[in-house]
N, C-alpha and C positions, 0 to 999 in steps of 0.2 A: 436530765439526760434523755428522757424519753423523747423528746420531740427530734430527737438527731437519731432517731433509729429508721432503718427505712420502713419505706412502705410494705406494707403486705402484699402479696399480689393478687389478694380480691377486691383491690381497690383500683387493680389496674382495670382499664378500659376494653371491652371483648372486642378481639381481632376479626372484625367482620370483611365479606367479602370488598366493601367497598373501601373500607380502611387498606387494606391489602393493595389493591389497585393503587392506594393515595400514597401509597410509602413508594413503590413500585416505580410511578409516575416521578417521585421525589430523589428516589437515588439516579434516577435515567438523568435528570436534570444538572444534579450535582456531578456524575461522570461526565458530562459533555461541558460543565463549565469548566472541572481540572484537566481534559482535554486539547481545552481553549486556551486556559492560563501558563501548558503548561511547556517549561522552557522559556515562559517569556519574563520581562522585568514585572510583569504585575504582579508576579508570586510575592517577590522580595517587597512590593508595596504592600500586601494583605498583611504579609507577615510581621511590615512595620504598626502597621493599623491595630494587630491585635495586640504588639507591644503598647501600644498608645491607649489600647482597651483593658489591659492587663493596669495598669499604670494609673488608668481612671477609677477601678474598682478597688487600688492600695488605696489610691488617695480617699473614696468616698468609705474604707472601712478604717482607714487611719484619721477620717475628718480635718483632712488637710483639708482647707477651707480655700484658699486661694489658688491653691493647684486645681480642685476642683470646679472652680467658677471658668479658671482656664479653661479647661479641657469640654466644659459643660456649654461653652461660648461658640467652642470653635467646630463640636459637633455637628449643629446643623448645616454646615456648609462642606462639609467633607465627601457628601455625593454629586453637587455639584465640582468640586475640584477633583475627583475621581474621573467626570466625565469629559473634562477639558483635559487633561491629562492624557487619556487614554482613549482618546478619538477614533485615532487610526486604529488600535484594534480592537476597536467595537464595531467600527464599521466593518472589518475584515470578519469577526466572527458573527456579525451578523448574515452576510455577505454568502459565510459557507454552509450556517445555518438552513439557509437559504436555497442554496443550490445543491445540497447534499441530505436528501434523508436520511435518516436512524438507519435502516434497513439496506443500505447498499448504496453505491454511489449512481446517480442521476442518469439516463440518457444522454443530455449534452455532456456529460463527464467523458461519460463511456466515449464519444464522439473526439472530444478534446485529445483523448486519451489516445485514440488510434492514431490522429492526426499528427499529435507529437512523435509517437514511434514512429510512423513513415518519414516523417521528416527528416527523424535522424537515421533512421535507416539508410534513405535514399543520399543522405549525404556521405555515409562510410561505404554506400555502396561504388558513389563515384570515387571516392580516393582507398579504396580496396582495402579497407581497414576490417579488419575481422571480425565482429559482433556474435554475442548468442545474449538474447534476450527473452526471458521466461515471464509470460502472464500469468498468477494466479488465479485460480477460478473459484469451482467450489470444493474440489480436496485442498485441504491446507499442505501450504510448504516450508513448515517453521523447521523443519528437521532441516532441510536445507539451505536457509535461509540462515539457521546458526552457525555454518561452516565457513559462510564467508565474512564482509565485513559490514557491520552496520550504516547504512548512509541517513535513511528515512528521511528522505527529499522529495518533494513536487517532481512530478515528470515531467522534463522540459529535453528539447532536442541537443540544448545546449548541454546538459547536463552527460544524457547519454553517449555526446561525442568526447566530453573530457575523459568520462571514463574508461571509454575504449580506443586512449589516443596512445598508438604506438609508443611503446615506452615507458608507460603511465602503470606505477602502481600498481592499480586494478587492473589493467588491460586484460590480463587472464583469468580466466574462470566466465563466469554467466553472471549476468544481472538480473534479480528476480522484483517483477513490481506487485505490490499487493494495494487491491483496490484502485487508488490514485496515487501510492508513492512507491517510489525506489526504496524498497525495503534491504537491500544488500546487494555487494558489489563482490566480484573474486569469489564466486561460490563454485563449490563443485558440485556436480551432479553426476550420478550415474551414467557410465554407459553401457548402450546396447548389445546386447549378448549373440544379437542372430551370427552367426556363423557365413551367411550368404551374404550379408555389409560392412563387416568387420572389414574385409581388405579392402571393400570402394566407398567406403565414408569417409571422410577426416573426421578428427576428433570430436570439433563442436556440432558436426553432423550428428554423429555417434551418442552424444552429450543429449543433445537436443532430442534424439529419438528415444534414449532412454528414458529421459525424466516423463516424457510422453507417454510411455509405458507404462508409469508407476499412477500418475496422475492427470488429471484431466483440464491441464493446461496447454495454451499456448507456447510455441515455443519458434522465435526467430531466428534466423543463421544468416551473416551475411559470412560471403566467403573472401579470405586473407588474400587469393590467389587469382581468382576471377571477378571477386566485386559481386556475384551472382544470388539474389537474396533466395531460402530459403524456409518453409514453414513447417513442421511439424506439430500435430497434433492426432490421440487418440493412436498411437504406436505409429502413426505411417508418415511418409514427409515427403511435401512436394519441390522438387527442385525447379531453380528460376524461373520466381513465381512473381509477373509485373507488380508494380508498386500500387495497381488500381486493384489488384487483386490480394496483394496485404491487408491494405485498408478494409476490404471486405469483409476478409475474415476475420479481424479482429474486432471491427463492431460483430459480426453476427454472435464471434463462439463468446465475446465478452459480456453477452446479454445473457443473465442469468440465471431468468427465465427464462429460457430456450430449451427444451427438455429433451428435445429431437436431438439437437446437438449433444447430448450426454449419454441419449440411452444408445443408439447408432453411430458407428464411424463416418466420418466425413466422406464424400465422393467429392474427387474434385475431378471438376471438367480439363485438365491438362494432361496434356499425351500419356499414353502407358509409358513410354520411355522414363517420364519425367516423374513418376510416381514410383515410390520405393514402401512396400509394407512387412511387417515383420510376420504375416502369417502367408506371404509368399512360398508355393513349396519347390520354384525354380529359381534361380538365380536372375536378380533385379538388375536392368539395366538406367544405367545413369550418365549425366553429363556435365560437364563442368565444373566436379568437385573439388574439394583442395583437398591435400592430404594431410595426415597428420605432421 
């Protein structure tokens, strides 16, 4: 019975700095492959495989003989049939591998990523459909992001016009995207408390200026009544603000390394008219807003 006792732990191996590093290196690997796997049909295949591994280690401790020549047969060809199988999403996670470091998503991401919102922007803008769409940056928005509904989708323009299709569901509340996906639809967010906007914003104004206030995100508005796109960020919001000037900003404030943009409020080059701030100590003027 002694040999089934465990080991002692001065038999274990000293945890050195580079064994550390090697574990470190191995769980990063292991999280980015359940990442990959996960949701998809390859789950339910591992999970049959280590039935099939489970099954092989009855038979080699029961000395089933014939079961085990099976299974001992059809072993070596099982990573090839793994790889025909699962082509398309090896290629896909290689793909995002690829265009997606550990550490934050890519430039061209970032780029993609504005290109889709203006798209669909500019498309709710022509048919005056109401939007408020929230970027996160680097304060997290999980607190709001659980009030509304989960989607955890690719950012596509297609996506963001179902969402806010008159009618729909989701239509109300904000959309908040983190990193590269729609993280949730129908959220609420806070609004703005200034007493000087409260009667000349509409609500998704209001929405949008407050979450701005709390956190150092992006924050889009198109408006229900004029079609008129709006941006807020860092507590202040610029009203209809061209669609070359969307774009702008959201590559610029999306780079996250940009530190200028965190530690300082934005200046934006559009009329004082068109600019609304919450540390205004006059009353702000504006145009084209919808109401609540």
């Amino acid at each position: 019975m002694a040999r089934f006792l465990p080991l002692p732990l001065t038999d274990l191996p000293p945890l050195t700095f580079t064994a550390a590093i090697d574990i470190v290196i191995v769980a990063v690997l292991i999280y980015q492959f359940l990442l990959i796997i996960r949701g998809r049909r390859a789950v339910h295949v591992l999970l049959g495989l280590g039935v099939l591994a489970l099954i092989y280690a009855l038979a080699l401790w029961a000395k089933l003989d014939l079961l085990h020549t099976i299974l001992a047969t059809l072993a070596p060809y099982t990573a090839i049939a793994l790889i025909v199988m699962f082509q398309s999403e090896l290629r896909r996670a290689l793909a995002r591998l690829g265009r997606r470091p550990f550490l934050g998503i890519s430039q061209i991401e970032r780029r993609e990523l504005s290109q889709e919102v203006v798209l669909a922007v500019s498309r709710m803008s022509q048919n005056k459909v109401g939007a408020l769409i929230v970027l996160e940056r680097k304060i997290g928005l999980r607190t709001f992001v659980e009030s509304g509904v989960s989607v955890d989708a690719s950012v596509s323009r297609d996506l963001l016009c179902a969402i806010f299709h008159p009618g729909g569901a989701l239509h109300d509340g904000a959309v908040i995207i983190q990193g590269d996906r729609v993280a949730a639809a129908a959220c609420f967010l806070p609004l703005t408390t200034n007493p000087l906007l409260v009667s000349e914003l509409g609500t998704r104004h209001r929405a949008a200026l407050g979450i701005s206030e709390e956190a150092d995100c992006i924050a889009v508005v198109v408006s229900e009544e004029t079609g008129k796109v709006s941006v807020a960020a860092f507590g202040k919001i610029e009203i209809d603000v061209p669609l070359e000037r969307v774009e702008q900003l959201l590559s610029e404030r999306l780079d996250h390394r940009d530190k200028r943009s965190v530690a300082a409020p934005p200046r934006y080059p559009a009329p004082v008219q068109h600019v609304a701030s919450v540390h205004h100590s006059g009353p702000a003027q504006h145009s084209g807003l919808d109401q609540p």
